[in-house]
C-alpha positions in Angstrom: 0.2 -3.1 24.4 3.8 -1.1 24.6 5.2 -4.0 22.7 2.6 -4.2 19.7 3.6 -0.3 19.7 7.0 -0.6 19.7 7.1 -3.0 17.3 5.4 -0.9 14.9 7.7 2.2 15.1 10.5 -0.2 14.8 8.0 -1.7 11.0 8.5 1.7 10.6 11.9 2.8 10.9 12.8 0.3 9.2 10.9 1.4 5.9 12.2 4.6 6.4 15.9 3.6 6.7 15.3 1.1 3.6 13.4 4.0 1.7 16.1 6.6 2.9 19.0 4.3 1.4 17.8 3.7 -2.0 19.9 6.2 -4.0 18.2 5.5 -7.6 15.6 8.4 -8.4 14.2 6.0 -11.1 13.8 2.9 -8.6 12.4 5.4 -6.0 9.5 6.4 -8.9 9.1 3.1 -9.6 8.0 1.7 -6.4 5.8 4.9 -5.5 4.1 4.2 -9.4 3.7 0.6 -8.5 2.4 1.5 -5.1 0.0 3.3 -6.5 -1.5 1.3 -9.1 -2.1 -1.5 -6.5 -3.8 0.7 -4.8 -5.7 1.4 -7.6 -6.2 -1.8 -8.5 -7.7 -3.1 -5.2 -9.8 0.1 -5.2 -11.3 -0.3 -9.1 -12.0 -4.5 -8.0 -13.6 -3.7 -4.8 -15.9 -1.1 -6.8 -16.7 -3.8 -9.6 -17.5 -6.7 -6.7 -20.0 -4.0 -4.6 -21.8 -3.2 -8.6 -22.1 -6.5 -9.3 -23.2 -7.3 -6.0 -25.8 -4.6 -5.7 -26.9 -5.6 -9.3 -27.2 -9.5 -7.9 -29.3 -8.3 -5.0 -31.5 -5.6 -7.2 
């Protein structure tokens, strides 16, 4: 269990140290768009497959 943990805040620190050293602004609010509109993305799909589903079952 210590080792799944510690392996995760090392995931972590890493992202942090990657995120921390990229010095372009325009990269930085690139990544946070993109982030986001995968997010999105998987959100507006998973909405569509539950309608259609309920809509199959109905």
């Amino acid at each position: 269990m210590k080792e799944e943990v510690e392996e995760i805040k090392n995931a972590i620190k890493s992202k942090i140290s990657f995120w921390n050293n990229i010095k372009s602004k325009k990269l930085k609010a690139g990544l946070i768009i993109l982030s986001l509109g995968l997010i999105g993305l998987k959100v507006f799909t998973t909405v569509l497959t539950f309608e259609w589903l309920k809509n199959l079952l109905a």
